[in-house]
C-alpha positions in Angstrom: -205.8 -47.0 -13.4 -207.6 -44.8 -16.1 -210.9 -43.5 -17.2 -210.5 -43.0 -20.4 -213.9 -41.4 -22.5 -214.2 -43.4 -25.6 -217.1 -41.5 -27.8 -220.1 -39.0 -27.2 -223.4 -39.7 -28.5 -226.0 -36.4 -28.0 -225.2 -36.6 -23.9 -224.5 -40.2 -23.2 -220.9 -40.9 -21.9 -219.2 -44.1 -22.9 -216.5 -45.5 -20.6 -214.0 -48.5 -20.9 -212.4 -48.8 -17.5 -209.0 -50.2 -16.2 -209.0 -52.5 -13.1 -212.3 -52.7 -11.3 -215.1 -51.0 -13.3 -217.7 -50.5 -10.0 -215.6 -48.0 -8.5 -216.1 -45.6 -11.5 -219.7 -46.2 -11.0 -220.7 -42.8 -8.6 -222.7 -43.5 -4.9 -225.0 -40.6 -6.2 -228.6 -41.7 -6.3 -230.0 -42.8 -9.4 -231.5 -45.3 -12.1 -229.4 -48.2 -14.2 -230.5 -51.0 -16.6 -228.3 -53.7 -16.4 -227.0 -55.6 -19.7 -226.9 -59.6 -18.7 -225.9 -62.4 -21.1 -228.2 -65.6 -20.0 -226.5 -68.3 -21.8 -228.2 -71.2 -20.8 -232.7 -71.1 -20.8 -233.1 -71.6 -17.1 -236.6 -72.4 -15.2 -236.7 -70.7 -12.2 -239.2 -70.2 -9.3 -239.3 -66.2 -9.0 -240.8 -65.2 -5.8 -244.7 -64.3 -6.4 -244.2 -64.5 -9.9 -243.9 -68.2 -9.7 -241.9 -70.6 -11.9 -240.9 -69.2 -15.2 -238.5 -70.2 -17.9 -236.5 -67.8 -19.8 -234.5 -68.3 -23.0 -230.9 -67.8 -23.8 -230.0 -63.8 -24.5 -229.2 -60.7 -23.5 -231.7 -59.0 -21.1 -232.3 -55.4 -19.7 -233.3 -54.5 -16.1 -234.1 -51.3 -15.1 -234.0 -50.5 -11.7 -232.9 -47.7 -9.2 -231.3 -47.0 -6.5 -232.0 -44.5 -4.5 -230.8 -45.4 -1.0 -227.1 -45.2 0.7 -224.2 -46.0 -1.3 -226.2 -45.0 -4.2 -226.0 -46.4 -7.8 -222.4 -48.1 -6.8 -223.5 -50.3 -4.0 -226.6 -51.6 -5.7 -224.8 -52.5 -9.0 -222.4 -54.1 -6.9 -225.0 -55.8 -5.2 -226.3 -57.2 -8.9 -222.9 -58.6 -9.8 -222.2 -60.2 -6.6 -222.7 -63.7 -7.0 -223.1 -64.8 -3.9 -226.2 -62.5 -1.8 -229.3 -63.0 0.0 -232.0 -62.8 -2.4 -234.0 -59.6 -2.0 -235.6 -58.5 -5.3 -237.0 -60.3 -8.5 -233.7 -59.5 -10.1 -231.4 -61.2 -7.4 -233.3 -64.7 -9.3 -231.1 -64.3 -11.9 -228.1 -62.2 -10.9 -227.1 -65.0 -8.5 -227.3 -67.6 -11.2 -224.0 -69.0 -12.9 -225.3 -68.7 -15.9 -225.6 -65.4 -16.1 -222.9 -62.0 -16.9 -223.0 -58.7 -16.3 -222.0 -57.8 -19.3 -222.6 -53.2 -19.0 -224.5 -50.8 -17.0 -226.4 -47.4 -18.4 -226.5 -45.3 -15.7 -228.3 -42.1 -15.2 -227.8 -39.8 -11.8 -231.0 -38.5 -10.5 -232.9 -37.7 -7.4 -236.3 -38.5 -8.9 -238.0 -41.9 -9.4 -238.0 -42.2 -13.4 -238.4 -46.6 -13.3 -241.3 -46.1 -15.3 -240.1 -43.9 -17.5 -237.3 -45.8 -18.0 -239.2 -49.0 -18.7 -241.3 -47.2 -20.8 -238.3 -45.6 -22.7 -236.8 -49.4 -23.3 -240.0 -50.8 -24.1 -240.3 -48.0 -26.9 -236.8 -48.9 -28.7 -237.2 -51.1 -31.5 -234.5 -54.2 -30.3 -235.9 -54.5 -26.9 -239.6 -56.7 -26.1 -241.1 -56.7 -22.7 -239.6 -60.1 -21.1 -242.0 -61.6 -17.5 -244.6 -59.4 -17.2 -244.4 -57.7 -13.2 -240.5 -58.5 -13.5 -239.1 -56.2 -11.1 -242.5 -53.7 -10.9 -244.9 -55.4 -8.7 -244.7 -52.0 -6.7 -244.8 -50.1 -10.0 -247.5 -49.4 -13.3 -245.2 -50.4 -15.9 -245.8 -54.0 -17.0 -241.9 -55.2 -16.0 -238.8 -54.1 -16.0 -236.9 -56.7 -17.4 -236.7 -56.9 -21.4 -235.2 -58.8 -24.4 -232.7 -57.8 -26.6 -234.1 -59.2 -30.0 -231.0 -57.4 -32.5 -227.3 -57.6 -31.8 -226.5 -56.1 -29.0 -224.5 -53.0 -29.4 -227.7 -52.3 -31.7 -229.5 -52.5 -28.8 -227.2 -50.8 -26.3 -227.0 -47.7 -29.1 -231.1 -47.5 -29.6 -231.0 -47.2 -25.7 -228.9 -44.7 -25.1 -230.2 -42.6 -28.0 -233.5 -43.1 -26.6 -232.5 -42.0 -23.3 -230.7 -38.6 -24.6 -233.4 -38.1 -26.7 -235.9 -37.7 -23.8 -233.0 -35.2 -22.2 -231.9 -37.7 -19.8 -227.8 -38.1 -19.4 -227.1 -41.6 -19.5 -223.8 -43.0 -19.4 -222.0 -46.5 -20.4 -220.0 -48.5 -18.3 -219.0 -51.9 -19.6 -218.4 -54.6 -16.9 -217.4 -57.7 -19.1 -216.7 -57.1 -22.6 -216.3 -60.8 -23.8 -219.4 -61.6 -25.3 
């Protein structure tokens, strides 16, 4: 199996993996968003956030991991189907209905959610999706977003906002059929 570097943007690394993509994903800590196709709308009860429904698309959730295993075990955690639900996010990742589609990854020691949400929530194809999504613990308004423009539009504004604001994000994509 091969890593294979497809293209450079300012400091953002793009990957295209052979075989299992997750083990190219490092256990350093870190923050991700994950890129998930929703291709049903589904009306779900969300833990304190109660029911809400949410349309077809492609979504954004920004999140970080920060304890052992790092950024691989907790991406692994969000494609696992089948998991004890834990976070706002675990709603949906468990879902059918739903794909992992990529991952931006940055490796860091410091807790940036915020600035991340606020970075996402500043690029033009992305719109705030539930409001306290994911940041009931944080003071951004949610950190799950829309994708409103195609979306290697919006994977591009993303990591050119993220490079921009001297952060080193990298691209892995998980399932590149959509």
């Amino acid at each position: 199996m091969q890593l294979k570097r497809l293209k450079y943007l300012h400091k953002a690394n793009f990957y295209r993996l052979d075989g299992d993509p997750l083990k190219y994903i490092p256990r350093d800590p870190g923050l991700y968003i994950v890129i998930l196709l929703l291709e049903l709308r589904i009306c779900i009860e969300i833990g304190i956030l109660g029911i809400v429904c949410i349309e077809p698309g492609i979504y954004g959730y920004v999140g970080s991991a920060r304890g052992g295993g790092g950024l691989r075990s907790r991406i692994a955690r969000h494609t696992a189907k089948d998991k004890k639900i834990r976070w706002h996010i675990d709603y949906l990742t468990s879902l059918r209905d739903i794909r992992t589609l990529s991952i931006i990854y940055i490796k860091s020691k410091e807790d940036l959610e915020d600035v991340i949400a606020n970075i996402v929530r500043s690029v033009d194809c992305w719109i705030p999706s539930i409001r306290d999504f994911g940041s009931t613990d944080k003071h951004s308004y949610t950190h799950l977003f829309r994708c409103i423009c195609p979306i290697n539009k919006c994977i591009w504004g993303l990591l050119k906002a993220l490079a921009e604001n001297k952060l080193e994000p990298s691209l892995v994509d998980i399932d590149i059929k959509a």
